[in-house]
TORDRENDO-517233 format. One record per residue: z, x, y of N, C-alpha, C, O, CB in turn. Coordinates in steps of 0.02 Angstrom, whole numbers. Atoms other than C-alpha are relative to their C-alpha. Glycine has a CB too. Example, Ala and Ser with C-alpha at 12.3 -4.5 7.8 and 13.67 -1.06 7.14 Angstrom:
# residues 2
+--------+--------+--------+--------+--------+--------+--------+--------+--------+--------+--------+--------+--------+--------+--------+
:    npz :    npx :    npy :   capz :   capx :   capy :    cpz :    cpx :    cpy :    opz :    opx :    opy :   cbpz :   cbpx :   cbpy :
+--------+--------+--------+--------+--------+--------+--------+--------+--------+--------+--------+--------+--------+--------+--------+
:      0 :     45 :    -59 :    390 :    615 :   -225 :      0 :     45 :     60 :     33 :     97 :     59 :     62 :    -50 :      1 :
:     -3 :    -42 :    -59 :    357 :    684 :    -53 :     37 :    -39 :     55 :     45 :    -14 :    110 :    -71 :     20 :     23 :
+--------+--------+--------+--------+--------+--------+--------+--------+--------+--------+--------+--------+--------+--------+--------+
This chain:
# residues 116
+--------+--------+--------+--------+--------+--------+--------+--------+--------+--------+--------+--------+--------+--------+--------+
:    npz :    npx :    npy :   capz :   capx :   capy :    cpz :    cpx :    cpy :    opz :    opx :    opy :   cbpz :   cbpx :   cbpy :
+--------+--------+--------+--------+--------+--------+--------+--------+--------+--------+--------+--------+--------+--------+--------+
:     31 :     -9 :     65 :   7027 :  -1363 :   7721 :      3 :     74 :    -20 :    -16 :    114 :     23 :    -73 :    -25 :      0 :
:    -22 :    -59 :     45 :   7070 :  -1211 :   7604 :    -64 :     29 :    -22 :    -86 :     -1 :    -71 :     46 :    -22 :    -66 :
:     56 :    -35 :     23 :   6908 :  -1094 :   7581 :      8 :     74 :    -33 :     64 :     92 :    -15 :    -43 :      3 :     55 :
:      2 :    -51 :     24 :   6890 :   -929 :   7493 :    -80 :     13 :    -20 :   -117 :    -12 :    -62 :     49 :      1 :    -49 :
:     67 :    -22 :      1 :   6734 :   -828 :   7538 :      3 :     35 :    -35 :     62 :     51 :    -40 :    -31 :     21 :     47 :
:     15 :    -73 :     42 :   6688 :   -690 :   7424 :    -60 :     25 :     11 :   -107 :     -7 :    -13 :      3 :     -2 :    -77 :
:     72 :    -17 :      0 :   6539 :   -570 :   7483 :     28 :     85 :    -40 :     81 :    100 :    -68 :    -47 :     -4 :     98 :
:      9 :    -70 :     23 :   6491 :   -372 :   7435 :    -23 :    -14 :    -75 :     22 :      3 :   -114 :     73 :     49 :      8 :
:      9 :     15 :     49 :   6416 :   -421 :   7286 :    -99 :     21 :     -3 :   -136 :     24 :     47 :     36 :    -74 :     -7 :
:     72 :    -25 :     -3 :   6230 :   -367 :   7229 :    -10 :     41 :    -70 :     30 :     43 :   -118 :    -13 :     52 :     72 :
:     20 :    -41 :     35 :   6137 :   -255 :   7130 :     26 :     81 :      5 :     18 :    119 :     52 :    -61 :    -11 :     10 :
:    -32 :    -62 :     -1 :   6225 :   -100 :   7080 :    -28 :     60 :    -31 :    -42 :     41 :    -87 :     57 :     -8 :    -26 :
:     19 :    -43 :     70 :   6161 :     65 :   6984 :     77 :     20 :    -46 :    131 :      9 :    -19 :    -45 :     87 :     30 :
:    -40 :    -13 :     21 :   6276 :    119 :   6863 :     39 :     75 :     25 :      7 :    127 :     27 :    -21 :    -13 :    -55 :
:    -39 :    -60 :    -33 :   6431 :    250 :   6939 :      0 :    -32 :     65 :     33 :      1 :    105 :    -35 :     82 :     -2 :
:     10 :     31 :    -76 :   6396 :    135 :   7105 :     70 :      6 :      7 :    103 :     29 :    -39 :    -36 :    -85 :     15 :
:    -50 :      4 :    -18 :   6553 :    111 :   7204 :      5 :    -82 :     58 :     18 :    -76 :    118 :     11 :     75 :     26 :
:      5 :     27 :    -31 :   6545 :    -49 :   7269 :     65 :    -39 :     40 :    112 :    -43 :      2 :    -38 :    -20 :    -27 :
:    -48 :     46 :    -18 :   6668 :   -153 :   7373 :     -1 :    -72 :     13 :    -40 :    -92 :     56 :     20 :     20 :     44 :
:     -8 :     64 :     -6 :   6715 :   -334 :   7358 :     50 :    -35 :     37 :    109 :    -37 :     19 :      2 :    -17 :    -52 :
:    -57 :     39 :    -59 :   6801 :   -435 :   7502 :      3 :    -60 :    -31 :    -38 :    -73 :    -75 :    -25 :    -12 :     89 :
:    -10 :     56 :     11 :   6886 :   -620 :   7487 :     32 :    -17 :     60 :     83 :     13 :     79 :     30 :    -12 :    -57 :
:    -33 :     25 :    -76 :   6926 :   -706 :   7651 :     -5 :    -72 :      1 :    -50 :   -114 :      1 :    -40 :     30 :     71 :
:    -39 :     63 :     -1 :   7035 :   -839 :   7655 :     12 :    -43 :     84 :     43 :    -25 :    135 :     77 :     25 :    -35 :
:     -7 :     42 :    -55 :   7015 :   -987 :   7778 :     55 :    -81 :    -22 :     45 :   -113 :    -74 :    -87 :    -17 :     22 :
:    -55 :     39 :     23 :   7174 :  -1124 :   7780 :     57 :     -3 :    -26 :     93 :    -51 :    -40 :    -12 :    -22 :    -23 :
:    -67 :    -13 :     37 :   7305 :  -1052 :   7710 :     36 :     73 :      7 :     -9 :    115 :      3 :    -15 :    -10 :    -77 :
:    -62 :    -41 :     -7 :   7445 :   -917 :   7731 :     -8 :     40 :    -47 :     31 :     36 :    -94 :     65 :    -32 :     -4 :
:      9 :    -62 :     46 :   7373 :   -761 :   7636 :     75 :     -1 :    -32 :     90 :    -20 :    -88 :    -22 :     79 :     46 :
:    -55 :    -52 :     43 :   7552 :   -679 :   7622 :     52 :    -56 :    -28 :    111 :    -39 :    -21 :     48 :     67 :     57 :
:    -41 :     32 :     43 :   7632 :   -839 :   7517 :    -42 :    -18 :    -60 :    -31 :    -71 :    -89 :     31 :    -58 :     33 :
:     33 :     18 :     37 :   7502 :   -827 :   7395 :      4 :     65 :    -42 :      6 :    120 :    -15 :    -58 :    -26 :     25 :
:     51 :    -62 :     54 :   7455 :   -706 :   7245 :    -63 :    -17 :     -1 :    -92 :    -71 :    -11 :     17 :      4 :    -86 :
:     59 :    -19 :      1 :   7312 :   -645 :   7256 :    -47 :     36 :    -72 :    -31 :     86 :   -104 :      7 :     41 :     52 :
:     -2 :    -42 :     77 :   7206 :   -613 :   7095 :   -105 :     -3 :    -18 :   -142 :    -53 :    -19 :     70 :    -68 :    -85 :
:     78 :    -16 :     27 :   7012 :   -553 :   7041 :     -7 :    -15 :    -67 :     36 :     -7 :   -110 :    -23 :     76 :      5 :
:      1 :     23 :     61 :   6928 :   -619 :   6902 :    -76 :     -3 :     -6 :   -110 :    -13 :     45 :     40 :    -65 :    -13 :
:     62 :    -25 :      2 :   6762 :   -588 :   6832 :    -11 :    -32 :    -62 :     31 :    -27 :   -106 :    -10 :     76 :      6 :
:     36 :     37 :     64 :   6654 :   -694 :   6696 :    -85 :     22 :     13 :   -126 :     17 :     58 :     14 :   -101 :      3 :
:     66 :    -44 :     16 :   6506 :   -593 :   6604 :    -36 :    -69 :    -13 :    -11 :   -124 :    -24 :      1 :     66 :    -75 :
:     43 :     84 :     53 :   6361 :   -726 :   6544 :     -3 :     -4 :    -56 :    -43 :     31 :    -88 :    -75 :    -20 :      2 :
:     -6 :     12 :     71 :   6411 :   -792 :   6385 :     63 :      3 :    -19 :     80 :    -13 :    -76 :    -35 :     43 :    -40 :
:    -76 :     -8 :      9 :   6598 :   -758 :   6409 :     29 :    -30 :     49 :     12 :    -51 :    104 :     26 :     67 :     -3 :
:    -63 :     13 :    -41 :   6759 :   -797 :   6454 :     -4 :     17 :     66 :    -47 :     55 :     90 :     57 :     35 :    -25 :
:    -17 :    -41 :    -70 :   6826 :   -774 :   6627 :     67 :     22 :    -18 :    110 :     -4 :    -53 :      1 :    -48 :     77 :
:    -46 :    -40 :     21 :   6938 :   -648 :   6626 :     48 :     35 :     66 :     32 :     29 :    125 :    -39 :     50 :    -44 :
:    -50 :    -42 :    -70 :   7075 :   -547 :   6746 :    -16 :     31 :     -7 :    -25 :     54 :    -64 :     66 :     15 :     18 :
:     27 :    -73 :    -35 :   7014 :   -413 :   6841 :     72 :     63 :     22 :     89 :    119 :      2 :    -46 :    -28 :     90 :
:    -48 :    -34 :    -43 :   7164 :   -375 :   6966 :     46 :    -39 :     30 :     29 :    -97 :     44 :    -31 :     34 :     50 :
:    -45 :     62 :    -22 :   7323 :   -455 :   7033 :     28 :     36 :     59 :     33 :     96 :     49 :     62 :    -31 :    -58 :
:    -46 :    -27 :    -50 :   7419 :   -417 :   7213 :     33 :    -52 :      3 :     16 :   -111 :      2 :    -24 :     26 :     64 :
:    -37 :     74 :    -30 :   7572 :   -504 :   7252 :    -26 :    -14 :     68 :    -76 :      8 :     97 :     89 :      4 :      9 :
:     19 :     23 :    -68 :   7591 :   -600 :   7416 :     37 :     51 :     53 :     43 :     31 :    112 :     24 :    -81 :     11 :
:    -30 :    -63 :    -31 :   7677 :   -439 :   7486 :    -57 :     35 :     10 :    -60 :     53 :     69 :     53 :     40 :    -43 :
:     46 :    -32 :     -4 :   7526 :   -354 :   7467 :     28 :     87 :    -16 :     15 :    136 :     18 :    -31 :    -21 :     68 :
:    -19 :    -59 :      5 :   7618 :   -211 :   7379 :     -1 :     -8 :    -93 :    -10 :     48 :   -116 :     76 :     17 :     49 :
:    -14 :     -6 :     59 :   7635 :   -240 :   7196 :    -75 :     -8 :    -29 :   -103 :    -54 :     -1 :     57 :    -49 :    -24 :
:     59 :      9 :     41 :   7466 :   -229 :   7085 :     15 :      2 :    -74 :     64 :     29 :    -99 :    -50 :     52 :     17 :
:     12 :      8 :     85 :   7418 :   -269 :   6893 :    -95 :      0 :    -14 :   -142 :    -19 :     21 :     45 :    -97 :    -34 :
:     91 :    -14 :     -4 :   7234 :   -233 :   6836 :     10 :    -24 :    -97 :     58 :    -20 :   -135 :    -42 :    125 :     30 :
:     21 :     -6 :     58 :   7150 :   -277 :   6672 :    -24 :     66 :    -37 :    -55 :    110 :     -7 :    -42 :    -40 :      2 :
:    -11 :    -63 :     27 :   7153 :   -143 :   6543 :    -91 :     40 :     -8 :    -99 :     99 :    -23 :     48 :    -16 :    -82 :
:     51 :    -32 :     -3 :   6963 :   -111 :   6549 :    -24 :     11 :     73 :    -85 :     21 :     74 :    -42 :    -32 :    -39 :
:      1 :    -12 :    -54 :   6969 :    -86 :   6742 :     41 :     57 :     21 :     20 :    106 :     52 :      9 :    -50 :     26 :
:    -49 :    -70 :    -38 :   7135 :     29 :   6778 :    -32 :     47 :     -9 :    -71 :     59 :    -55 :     72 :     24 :    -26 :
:     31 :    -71 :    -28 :   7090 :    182 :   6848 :    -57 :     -2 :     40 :    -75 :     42 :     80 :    -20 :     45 :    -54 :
:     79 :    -16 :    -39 :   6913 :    119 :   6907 :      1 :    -41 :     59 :    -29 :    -21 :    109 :    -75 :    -23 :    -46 :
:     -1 :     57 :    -59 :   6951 :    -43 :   7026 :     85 :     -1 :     13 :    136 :     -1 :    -21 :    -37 :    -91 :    -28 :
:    -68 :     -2 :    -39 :   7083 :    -42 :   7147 :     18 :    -65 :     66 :     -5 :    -53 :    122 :     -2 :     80 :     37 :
:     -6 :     58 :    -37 :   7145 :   -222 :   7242 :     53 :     22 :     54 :    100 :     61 :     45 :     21 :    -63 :    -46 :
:    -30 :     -4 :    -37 :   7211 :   -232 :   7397 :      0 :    -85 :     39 :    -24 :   -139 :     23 :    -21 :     61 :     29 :
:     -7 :     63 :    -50 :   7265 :   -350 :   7551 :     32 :      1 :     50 :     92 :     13 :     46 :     23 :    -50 :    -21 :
:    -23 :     -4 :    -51 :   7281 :   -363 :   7727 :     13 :    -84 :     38 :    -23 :   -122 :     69 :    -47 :     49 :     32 :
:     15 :     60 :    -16 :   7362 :   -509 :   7755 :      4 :    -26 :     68 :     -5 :    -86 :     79 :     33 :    -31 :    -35 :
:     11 :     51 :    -54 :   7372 :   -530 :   7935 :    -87 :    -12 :      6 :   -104 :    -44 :     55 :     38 :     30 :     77 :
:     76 :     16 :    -17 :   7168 :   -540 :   7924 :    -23 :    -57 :    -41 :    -77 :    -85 :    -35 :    -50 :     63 :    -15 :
:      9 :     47 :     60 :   7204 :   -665 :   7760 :    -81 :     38 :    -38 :   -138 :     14 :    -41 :     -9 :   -101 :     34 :
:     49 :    -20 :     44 :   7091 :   -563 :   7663 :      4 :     60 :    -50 :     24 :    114 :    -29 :    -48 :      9 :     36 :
:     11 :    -47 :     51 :   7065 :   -463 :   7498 :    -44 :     25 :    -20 :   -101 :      0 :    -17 :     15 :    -10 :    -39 :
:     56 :    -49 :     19 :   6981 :   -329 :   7430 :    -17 :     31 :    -83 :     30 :     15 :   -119 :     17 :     62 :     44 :
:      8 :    -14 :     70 :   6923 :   -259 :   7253 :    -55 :     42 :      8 :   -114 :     24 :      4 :    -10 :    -59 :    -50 :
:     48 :    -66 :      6 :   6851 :    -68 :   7274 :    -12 :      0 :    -67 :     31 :     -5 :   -111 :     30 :     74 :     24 :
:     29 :    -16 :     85 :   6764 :    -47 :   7117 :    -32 :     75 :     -1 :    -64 :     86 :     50 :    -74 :    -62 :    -29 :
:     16 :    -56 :     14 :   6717 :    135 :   7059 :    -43 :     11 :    -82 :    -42 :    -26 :   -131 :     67 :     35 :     10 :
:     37 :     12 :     60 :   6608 :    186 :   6925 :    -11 :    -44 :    -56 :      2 :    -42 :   -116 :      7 :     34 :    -21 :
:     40 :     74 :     12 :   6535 :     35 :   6891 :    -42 :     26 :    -89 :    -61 :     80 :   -111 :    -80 :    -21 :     89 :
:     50 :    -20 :     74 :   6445 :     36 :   6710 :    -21 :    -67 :    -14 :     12 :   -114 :      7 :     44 :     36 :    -77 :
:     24 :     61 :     -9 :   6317 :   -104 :   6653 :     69 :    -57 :    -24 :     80 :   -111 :      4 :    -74 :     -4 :    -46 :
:    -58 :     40 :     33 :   6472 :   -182 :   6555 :     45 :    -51 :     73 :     72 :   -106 :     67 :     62 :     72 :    -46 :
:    -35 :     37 :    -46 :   6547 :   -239 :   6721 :    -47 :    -52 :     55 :    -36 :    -71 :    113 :     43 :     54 :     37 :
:     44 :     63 :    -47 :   6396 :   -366 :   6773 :     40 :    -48 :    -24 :     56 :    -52 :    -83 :    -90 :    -19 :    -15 :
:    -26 :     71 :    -13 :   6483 :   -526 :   6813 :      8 :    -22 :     56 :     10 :     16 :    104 :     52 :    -13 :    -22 :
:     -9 :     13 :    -63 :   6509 :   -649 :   6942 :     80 :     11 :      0 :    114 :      4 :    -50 :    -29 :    -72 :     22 :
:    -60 :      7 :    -24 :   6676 :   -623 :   7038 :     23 :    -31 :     40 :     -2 :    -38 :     95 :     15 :     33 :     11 :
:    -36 :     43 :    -37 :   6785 :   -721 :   7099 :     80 :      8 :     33 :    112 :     57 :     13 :     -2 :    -49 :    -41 :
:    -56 :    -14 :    -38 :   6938 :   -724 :   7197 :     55 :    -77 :      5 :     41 :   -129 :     35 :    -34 :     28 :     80 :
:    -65 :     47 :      3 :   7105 :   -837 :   7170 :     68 :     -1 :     33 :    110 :     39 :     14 :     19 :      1 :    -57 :
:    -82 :     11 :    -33 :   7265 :   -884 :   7273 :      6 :    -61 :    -22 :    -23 :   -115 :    -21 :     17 :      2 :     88 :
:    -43 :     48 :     36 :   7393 :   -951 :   7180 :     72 :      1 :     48 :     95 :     54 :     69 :     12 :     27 :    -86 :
:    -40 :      8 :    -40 :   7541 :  -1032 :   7282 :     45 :    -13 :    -54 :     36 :      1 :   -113 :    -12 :    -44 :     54 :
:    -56 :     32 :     54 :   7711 :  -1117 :   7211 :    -27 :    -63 :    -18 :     -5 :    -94 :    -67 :     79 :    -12 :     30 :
:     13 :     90 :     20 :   7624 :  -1290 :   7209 :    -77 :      0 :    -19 :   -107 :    -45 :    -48 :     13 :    -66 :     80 :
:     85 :     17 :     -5 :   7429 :  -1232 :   7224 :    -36 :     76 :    -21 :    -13 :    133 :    -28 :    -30 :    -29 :     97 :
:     28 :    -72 :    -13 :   7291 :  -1117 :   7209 :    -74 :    -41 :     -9 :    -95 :    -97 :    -22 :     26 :     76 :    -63 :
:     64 :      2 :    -26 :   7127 :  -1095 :   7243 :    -57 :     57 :    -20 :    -44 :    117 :    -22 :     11 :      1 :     71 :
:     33 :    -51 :     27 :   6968 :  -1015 :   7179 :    -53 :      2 :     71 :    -54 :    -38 :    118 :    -33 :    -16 :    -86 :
:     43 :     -6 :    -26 :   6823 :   -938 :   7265 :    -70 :    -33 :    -28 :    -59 :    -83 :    -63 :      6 :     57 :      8 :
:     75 :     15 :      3 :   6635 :   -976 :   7238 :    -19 :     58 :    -58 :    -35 :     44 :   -116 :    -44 :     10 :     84 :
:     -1 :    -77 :     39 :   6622 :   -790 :   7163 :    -62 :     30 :     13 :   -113 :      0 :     -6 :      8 :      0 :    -84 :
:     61 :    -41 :     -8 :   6493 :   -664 :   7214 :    -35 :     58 :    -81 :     -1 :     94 :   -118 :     27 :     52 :     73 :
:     38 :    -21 :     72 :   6359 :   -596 :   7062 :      7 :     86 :     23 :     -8 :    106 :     80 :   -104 :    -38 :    -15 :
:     -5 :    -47 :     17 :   6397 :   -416 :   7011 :    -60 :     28 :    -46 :    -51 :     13 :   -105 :     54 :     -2 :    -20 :
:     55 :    -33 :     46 :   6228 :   -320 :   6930 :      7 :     69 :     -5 :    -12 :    106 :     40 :    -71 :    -11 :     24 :
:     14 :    -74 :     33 :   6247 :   -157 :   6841 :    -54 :     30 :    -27 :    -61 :     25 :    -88 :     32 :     10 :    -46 :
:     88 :      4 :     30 :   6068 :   -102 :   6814 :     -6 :     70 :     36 :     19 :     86 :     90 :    -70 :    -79 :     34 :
:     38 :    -50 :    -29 :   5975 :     64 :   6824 :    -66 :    -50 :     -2 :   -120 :    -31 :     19 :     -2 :     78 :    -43 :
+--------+--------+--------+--------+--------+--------+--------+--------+--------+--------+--------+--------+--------+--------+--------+
C-alpha cells in the first residue's frame, strides 16, 4: 500500500523558516515526480514546487521562487519543502504528490499557520 506522510507543519511567526518533509511508503521515489501543493481556506489548491524523479530539475510557483526551495533524497523515498520567510499569506495545508506514468498519489497534507 502506497502512503505519503507529510509532517513539519505548525504554527509559524511570520519570517519563520520552516521545513516540510514527505515520506513515501510503497513506491519507488526516483520514478515519480515529486510536487508541493498548498490550499489556503476558501481557495483553490494550488502548486507550490515540482522535482523531477531525478531529483535534479525544480519548478516553483511564482509567489514562492526565491523563498521555498524542494528537494529529494530518493534513496530515503522522501521530500522536502524548506520554506523561508514565511508571511501570513502562506497559511495553508500542504500537501505532497507523486505522479508516476500510470499513477499518483497525494498526501494527507500538514496545516501551515502564519501568525504573530
Amino acid at each position: 500500500q502506497v502512503q505519503l506522510v507529510e509532517s513539519g507543519g505548525g504554527l509559524v511567526q511570520p519570517g519563520g523558516s520552516p521545513r516540510l518533509s514527505c515520506a513515501a511508503s510503497g513506491l519507488t521515489f526516483s520514478r515519480y515526480v515529486v510536487s508541493w501543493y498548498r490550499q489556503a481556506p476558501g481557495k483553490a489548491r494550488g502548486l507550490v514546487a515540482t522535482i523531477d524523479s531525478a531529483g535534479s530539475n525544480t519548478n516553483y510557483g511564482g509567489s514562492v521562487k526565491g523563498r521555498f526551495t524542494i528537494s529529494s533524497d530518493n534513496a530515503k523515498n522522501m521530500a522536502s519543502l524548506q520554506m523561508n520567510s514565511l508571511e501570513p499569506w502562506d497559511t495553508a495545508v500542504y500537501c505532497c504528490k507523486a505522479a508516476g506514468a500510470w499513477d499518483k498519489y497525494w498526501g494527507q497534507g500538514t496545516q501551515v499557520a502564519v501568525s504573530s
